[in-house]
N, C-alpha and C positions, 0 to 999 in steps of 0.2 A: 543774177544778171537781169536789169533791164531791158529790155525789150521796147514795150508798150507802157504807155503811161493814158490813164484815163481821166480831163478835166470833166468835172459836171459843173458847168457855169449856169447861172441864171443872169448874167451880164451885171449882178450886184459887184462893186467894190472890191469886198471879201472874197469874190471868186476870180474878179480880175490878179487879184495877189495870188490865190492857190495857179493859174495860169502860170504864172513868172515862174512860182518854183518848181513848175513842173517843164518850162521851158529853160531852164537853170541845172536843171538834173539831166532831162535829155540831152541837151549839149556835151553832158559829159560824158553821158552812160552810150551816146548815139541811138535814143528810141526814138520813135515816133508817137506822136500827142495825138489822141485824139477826144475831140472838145464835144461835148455831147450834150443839148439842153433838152430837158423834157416837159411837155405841154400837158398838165393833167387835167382828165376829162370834167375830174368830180370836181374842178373848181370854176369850170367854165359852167358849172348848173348852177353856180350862186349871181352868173352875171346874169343880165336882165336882155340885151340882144348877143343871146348866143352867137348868132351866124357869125354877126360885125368883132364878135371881141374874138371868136376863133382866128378870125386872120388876122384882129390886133395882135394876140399874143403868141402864133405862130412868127406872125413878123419882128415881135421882139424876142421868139426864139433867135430869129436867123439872123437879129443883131449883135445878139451873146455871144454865139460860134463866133460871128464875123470881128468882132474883139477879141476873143481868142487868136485865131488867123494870125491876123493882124502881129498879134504880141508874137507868134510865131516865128511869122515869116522875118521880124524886124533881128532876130536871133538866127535865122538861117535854119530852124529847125524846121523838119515836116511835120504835117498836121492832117488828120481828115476828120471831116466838122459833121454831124448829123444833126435833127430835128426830129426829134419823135415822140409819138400820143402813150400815155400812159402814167401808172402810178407812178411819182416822180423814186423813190427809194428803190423800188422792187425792178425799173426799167434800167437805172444804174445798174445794179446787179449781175441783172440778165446780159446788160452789153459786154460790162468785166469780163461774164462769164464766158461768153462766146466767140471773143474776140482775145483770149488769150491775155488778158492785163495784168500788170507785173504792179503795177501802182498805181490810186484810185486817189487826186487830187480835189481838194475842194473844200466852198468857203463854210462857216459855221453859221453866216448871218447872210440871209439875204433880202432883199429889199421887202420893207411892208406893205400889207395894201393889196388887193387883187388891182389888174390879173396875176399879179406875181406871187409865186406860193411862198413860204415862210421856208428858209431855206436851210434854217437850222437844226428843223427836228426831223430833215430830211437828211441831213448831216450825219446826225445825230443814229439814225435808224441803220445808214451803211457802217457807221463805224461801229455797230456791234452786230453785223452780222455778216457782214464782208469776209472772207478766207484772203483777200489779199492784202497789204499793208496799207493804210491812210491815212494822206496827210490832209491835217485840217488844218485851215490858213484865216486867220482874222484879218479883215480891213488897218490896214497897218500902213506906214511909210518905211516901214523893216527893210533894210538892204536883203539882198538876197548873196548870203554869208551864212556858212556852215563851218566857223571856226572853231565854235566851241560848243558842243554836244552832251547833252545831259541823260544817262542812262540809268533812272534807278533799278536799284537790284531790289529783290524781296527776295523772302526766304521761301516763295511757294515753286516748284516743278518749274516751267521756263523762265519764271521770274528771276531765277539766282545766276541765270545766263547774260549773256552780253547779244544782243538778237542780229544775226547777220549783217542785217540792213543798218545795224550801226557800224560797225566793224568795212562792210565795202563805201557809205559814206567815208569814213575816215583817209580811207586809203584814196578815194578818189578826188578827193577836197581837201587832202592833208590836213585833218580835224585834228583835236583834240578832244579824247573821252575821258567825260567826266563819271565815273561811277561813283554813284552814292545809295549807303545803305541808312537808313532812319529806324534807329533803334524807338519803336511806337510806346509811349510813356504811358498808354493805354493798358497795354498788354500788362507792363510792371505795376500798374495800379490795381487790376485785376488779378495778379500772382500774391500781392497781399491782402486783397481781400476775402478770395478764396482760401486761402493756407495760411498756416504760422505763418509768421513774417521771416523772412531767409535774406541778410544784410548783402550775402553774395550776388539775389539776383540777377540784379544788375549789371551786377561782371558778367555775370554767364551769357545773358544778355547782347554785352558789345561784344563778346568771343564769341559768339554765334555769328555775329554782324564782319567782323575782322574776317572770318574764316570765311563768308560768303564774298566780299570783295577779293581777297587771296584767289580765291576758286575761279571769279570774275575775268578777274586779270590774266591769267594764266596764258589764254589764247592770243592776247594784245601784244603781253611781251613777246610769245613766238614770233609774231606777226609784224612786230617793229614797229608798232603803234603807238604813238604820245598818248598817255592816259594820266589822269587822276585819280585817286580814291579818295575818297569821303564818308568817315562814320559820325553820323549827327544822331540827336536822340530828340523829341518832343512827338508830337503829331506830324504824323507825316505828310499833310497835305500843304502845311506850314511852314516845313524845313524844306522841303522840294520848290515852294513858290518864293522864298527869302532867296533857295541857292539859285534860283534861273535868274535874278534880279541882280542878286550882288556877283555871280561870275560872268553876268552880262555873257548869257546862253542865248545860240542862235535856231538850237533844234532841240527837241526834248523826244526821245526814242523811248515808249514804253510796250510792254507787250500788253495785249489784251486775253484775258482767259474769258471763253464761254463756255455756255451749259449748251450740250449737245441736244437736237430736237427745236421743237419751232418757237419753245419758250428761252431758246439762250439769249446771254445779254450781256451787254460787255459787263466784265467782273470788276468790284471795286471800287468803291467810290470815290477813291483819288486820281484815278486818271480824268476820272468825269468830272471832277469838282475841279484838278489843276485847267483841263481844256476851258473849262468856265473860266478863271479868274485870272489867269496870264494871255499878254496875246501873242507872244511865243507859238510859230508854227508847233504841232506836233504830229508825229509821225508813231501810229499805232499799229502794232503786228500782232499779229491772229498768233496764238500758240499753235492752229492749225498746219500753218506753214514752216514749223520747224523741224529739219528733217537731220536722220542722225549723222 
């Protein structure tokens, strides 16, 4: 359940749009927003009069909240808007932390140029270390529509699951889940190069993949949820960015695995490589968060 939701705007575009979908989700979950911009100190030492640009950029902190607000209040949703000093990744964090946050909204790009920080690898740094789910939103004209939902499955620990968070969108936006497994044309080029050559691979292959959507599914049908399955086979960063294009996907729900300790990092270079190359919100969950 929803609760709280957390925007980090920097009043860029891309974080005006993560705004809506977080003002689009609370509307329905009934949480309250709250819009949080952070002023960091180590970039105000590259400007030339400190004094003058701390309250420039203070002040277009409190124009970023004040466009969140705004997007807010024009939905009826509640909000409470802060300004605060610090590393802009680590202060997010700490507010999620303390403040209870069920969802961590925000843009991937943010404006160039000081005084405004680069708001991508800021982005970037919460979505693999965050314990709570996040959606990252690109500068887009994307209606804010969660009709059709794209959940790949993989064959590793919560990857072969359907993640909560897709499963209560569903139900509360009457989606449709699409599950797709991508038989990786990697792996079978690697089974013959390593060993005799085995004609069946391949079959065993998509029976692996079938059996992980079967497995997928299972809770959906309980649950009276419209779903799809989907077995594709090439590379998988490929077959996932073709199928959000051609079923014209409004969300792509993937899990994120990390390595425990101060060196984890999101796992996988397809979640990272799809966030790059579609501008499809996606909404990433910590295997942290999944409980039995």
């Amino acid at each position: 359940m929803i609760e709280n939701i957390l925007v980090a705007t920097d009043g860029s575009d891309a974080a005006k749009q993560a705004t809506k979908h977080a003002v689009r989700i609370a509307a329905v979950s009934e949480a309250t927003i709250h819009a949080l911009h952070v002023v960091s100190p180590r970039l105000l030492r590259f400007l030339e009069d400190s004094a003058d640009q701390t309250i420039e950029t203070e002040s277009f902190g409190g124009e970023a909240v004040r466009t969140a607000e705004q997007i807010a209040d024009e939905a009826g949703v509640g909000i409470r808007a802060s300004v605060e000093r610090g590393n802009p990744a680590e202060t997010i964090l700490s507010y999620a932390e303390s403040n209870d946050i069920d969802l961590i909204t925000m843009g991937t790009h943010g404006r160039a140029g000081l005084p405004r920080y680069v708001f991508g690898s800021v982005a970037e740094t919460v979505l693999r270390t965050a314990t709570c789910p996040v959606l990252a939103a690109h500068a887009s004209e994307q209606l804010m529509s969660y009709d059709d939902i794209l959940v790949p499955i993989a064959g590793e620990r919560e990857g072969r699951n359907v993640p909560q968070m897709a499963i209560d969108f569903a139900e509360q936006f009457d989606a449709t889940l699409h599950l797709v497994h991508v038989v990786d044309r990697r792996l079978l080029a690697s089974s013959y190069d390593l060993c005799p050559a085995r004609p069946d691979v391949e079959s065993e292959l998509s029976e692996r993949g079938e059996a992980l959507l079967r497995s997928a599914k299972a809770p959906l049908e309980a649950a009276g949820i419209d779903f799809g399955t989907h077995l594709k086979s090439g590379l998988p960063i490929s077959q996932l960015r073709e199928f959000v294009t051609t079923a014209n996907i409004d969300l792509v729900v993937m899990w994120s695995h990390r390595r425990r300790g101060p060196d984890r990092v999101l796992q996988g270079s397809v979640a990272e490589s799809l966030l790059r190359s579609v501008t499809t919100p996606m909404l990433m969950v910590s295997d942290e968060t999944q409980t039995d």
